[in-house]
C-alpha positions as a printed NumPy array, in Angstrom:
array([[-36.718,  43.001,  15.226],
       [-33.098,  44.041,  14.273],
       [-30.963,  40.759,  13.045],
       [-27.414,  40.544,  14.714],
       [-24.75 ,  38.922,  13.253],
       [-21.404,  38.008,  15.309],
       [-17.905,  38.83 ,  13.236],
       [-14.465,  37.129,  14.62 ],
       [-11.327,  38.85 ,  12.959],
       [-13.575,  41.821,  12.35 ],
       [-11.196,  44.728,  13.005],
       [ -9.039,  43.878,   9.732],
       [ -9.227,  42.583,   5.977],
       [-12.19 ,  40.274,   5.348],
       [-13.587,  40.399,   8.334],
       [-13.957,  44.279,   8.716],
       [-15.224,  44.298,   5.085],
       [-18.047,  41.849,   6.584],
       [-18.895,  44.282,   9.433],
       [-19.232,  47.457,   7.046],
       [-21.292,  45.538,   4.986],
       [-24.296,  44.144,   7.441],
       [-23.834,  47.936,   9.89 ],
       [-24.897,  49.54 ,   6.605],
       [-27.575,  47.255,   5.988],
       [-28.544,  47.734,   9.531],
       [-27.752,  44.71 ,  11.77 ],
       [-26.734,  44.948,  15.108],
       [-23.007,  43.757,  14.654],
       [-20.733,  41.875,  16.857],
       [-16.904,  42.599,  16.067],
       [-14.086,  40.799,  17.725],
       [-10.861,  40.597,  17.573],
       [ -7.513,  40.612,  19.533],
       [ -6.293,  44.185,  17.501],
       [ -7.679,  46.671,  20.192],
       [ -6.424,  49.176,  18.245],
       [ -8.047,  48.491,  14.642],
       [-11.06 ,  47.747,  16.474],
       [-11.251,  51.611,  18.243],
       [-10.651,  52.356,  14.867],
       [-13.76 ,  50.662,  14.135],
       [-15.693,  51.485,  16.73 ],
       [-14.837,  55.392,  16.316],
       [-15.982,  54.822,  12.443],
       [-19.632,  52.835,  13.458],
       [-20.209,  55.574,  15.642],
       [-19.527,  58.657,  13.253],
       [-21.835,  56.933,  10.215],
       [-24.697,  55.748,  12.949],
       [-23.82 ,  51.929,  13.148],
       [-25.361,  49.361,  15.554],
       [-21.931,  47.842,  15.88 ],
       [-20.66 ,  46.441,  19.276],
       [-16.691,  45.895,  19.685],
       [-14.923,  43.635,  22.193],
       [-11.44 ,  42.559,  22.464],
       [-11.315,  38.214,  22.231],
       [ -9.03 ,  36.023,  21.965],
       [-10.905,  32.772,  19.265],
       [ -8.723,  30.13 ,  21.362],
       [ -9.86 ,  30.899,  24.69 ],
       [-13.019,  29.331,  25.334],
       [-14.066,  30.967,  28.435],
       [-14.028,  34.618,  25.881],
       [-16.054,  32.932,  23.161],
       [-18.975,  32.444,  26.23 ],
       [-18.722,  35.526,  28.535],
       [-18.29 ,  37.632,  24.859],
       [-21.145,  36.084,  22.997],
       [-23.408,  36.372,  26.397],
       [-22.766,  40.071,  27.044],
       [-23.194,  40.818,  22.806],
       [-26.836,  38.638,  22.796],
       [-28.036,  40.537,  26.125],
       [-26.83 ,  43.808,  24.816],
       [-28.309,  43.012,  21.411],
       [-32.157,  42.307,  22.509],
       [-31.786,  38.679,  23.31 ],
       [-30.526,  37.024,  19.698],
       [-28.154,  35.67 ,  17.494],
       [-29.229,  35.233,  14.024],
       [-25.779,  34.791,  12.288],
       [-21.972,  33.937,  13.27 ],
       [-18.961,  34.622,  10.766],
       [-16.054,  32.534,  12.186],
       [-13.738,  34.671,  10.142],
       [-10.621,  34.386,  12.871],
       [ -7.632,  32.887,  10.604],
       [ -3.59 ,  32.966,  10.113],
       [ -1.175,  31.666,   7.863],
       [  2.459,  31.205,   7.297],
       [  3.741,  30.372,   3.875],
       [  7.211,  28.057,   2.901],
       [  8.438,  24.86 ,   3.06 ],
       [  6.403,  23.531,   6.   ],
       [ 10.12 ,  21.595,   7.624],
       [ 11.362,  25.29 ,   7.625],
       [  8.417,  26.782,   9.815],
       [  8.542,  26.172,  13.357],
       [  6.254,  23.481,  15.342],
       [  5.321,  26.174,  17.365],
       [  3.75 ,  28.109,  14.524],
       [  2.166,  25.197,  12.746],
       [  0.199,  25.07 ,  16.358],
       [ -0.877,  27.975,  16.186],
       [ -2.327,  27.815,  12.756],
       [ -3.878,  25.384,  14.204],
       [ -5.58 ,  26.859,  17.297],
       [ -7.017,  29.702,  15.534],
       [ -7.924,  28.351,  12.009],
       [ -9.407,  25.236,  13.529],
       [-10.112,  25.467,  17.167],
       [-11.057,  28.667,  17.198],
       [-14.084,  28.155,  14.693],
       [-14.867,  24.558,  16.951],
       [-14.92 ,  26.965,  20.285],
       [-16.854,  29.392,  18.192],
       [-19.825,  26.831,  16.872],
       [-20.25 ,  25.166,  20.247],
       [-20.341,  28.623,  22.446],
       [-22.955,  30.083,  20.031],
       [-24.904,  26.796,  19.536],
       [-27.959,  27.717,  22.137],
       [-28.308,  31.403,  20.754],
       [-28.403,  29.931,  17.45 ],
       [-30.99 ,  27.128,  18.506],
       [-32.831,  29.665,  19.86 ],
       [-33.441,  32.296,  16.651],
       [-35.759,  31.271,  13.864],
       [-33.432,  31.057,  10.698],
       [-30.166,  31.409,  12.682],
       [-26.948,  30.873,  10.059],
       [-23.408,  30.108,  10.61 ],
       [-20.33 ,  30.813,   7.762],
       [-17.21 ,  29.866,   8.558],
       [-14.203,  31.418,   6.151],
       [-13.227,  27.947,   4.957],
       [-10.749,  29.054,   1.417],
       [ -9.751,  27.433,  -1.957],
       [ -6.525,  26.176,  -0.048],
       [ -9.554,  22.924,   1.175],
       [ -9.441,  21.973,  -2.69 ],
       [ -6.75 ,  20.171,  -2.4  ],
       [ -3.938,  19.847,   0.113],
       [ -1.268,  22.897,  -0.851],
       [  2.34 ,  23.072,  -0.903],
       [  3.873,  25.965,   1.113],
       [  0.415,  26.555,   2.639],
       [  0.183,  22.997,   4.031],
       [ -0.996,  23.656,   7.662],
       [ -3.6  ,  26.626,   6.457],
       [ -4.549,  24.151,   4.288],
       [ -5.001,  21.405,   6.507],
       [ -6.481,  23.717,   8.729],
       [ -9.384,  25.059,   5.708],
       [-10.209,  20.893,   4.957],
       [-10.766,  20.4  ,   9.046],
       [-13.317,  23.63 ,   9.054],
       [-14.495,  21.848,   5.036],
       [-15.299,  18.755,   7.479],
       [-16.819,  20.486,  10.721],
       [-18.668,  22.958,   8.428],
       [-20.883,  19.805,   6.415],
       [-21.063,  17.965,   9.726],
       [-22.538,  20.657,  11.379],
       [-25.14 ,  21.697,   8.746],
       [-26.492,  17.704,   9.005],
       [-26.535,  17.771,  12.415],
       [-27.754,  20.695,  13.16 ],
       [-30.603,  21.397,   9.907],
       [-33.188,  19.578,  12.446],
       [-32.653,  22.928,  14.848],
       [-33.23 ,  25.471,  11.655],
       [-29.564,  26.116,  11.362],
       [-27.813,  27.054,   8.303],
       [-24.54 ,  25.788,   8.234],
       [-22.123,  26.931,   5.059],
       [-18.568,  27.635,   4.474],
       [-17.07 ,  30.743,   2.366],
       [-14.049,  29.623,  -0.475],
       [-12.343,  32.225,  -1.925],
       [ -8.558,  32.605,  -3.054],
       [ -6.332,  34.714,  -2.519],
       [ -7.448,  38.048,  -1.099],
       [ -5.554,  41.346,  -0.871],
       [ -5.231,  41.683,   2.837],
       [ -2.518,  42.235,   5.45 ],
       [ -2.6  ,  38.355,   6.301],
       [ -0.988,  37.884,   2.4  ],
       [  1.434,  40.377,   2.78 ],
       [  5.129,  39.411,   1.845],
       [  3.451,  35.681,   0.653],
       [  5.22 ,  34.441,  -2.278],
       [  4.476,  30.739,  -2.905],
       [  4.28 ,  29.26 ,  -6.651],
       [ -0.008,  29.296,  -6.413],
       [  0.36 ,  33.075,  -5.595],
       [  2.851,  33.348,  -8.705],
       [  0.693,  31.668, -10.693],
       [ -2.964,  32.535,  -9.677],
       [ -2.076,  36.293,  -8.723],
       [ -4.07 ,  37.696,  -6.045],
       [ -7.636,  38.93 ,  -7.94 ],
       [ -9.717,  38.858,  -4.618],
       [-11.002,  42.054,  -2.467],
       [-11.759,  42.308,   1.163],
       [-15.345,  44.018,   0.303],
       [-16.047,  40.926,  -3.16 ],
       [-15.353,  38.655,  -0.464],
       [-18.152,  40.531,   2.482],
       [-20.34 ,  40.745,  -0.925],
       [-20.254,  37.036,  -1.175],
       [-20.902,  36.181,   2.348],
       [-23.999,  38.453,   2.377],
       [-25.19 ,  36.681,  -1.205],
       [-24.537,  32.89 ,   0.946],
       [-26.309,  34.003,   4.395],
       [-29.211,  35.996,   2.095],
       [-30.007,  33.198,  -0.238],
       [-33.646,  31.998,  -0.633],
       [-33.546,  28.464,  -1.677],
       [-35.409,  25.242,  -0.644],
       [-32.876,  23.592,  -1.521],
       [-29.625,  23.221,   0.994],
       [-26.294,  24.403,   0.021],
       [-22.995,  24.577,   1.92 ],
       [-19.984,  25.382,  -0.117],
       [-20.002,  29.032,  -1.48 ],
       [-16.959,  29.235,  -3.798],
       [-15.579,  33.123,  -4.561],
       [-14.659,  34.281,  -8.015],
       [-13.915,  32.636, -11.064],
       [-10.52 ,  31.008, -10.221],
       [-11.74 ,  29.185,  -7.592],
       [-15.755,  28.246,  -8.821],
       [-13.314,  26.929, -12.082],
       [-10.861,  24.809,  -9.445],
       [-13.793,  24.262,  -7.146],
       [-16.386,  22.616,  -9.97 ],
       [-13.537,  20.512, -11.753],
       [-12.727,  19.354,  -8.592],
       [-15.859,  17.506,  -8.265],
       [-15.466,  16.174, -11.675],
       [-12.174,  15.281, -11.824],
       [-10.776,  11.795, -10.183],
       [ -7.68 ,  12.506,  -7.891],
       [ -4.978,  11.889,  -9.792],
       [ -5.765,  14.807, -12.133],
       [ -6.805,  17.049,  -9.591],
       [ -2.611,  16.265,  -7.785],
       [ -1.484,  17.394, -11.468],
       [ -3.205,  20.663, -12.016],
       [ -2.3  ,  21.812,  -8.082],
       [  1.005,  20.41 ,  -8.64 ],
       [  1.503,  22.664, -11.929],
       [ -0.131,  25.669, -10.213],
       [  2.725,  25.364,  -7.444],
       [  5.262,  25.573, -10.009]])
């Protein structure tokens, strides 16, 4: 039976990247997002190269959407849900007393509550597929706590937390549970962002290196249980010194990459 896999943010960036990648491969594909028009776009382009892809405008923060979508995509897709990608995110970058409360929420809603709403809608689809697998786009930003990025990071160590929660609580049901780390990546939500980490790091990162890595996490054959999938060489460096290094040193090399 075809595998389905259920993309949020897919009509854009990472998450469109994702959707190419498993409709060539030939899952049935869930794509969401609250860009109608990137997502006709989309839809137009699965049906000219003979995808399996299903499109649906949703909203991540409204709960109600994450259950009547998800119930309409399993009954149209034969009944399962073998994978989610909470991919849904935003950003805003500068001093974080000189961005408004009101935008700091909504980092909030979407980074963090979105991907809660996301994992509890989808829970009894999941339970209910052998091998079912859930990624959520955590990012390098969970490392450490980041100046000029401090709510989307904030936001990546809350999905860090629910992310290795989840994959103890929920191994006993033949979940997979594991969260996606990469850098920057050259997409529209990094537009215009000029903070001292993007000065200093650069922006190596591609939508489709990023989909490639998320396929190489949800494909891999191991007994063995892993949850944090680190992209590229910046961050696998950051990421595996990290775990090494006490906490003192790991507030001086984020504090030099800042400046």
């Amino acid at each position: 039976m075809t595998e389905s896999v259920f993309v949020t943010g897919a009509a854009r960036g990472i998450g469109l990247a994702v959707v190419r990648r498993f409709a060539c491969a030939g899952y049935t594909v869930g794509a969401v997002d609250v860009d109608e028009v990137s997502l006709a776009a989309l839809k137009a382009e699965a049906v000219q190269k003979n995808w399996s892809v299903w499109t649906s405008p949703m909203d991540v923060t409204d709960y109600d959407a994450w259950q009547s979508t998800l119930r309409a995509f399993v009954e149209a897709g034969g009944g399962r849900l073998d994978i989610l990608v909470n991919n849904a995110g935003v950003l805003a970058a500068g001093q974080f007393a000189d961005i408004p409360a009101a935008r700091h929420k909504r980092i909030v809603d979407i980074d963090v509550t979105g991907v809660i709403y996301g994992c509890h809608a989808a829970f009894p689809y999941l339970r209910d597929t052998a091998r079912a697998r859930v990624l959520n786009m955590c990012s390098a930003s969970a490392i450490y706590g980041q100046p000029e990025l401090a709510s989307y990071s904030a936001s990546k160590f809350a999905v860090r937390g629910l992310t290795e929660a989840l994959e103890l609580e929920w191994r006993p049901h033949d979940i997979a549970v594991m969260a996606l780390w990469p850098l920057f990546v050259d997409t529209g939500m990094i537009a215009g962002v000029d903070t001292g980490t993007t000065r200093s790091l650069g922006v190596h990162l591609t939508p489709d290196e990023v989909a490639g890595a998320a396929w190489d996490a949800l494909h891999r054959r191991s007994p063995t249980p892993k949850v944090h999938f680190p992209v590229g060489s910046q961050t696998k460096t950051v990421y595996y010194l990290s775990q090494l290094s006490p906490a003192w040193l790991s507030r001086l090399i984020n504090k030099r990459m800042a400046h």
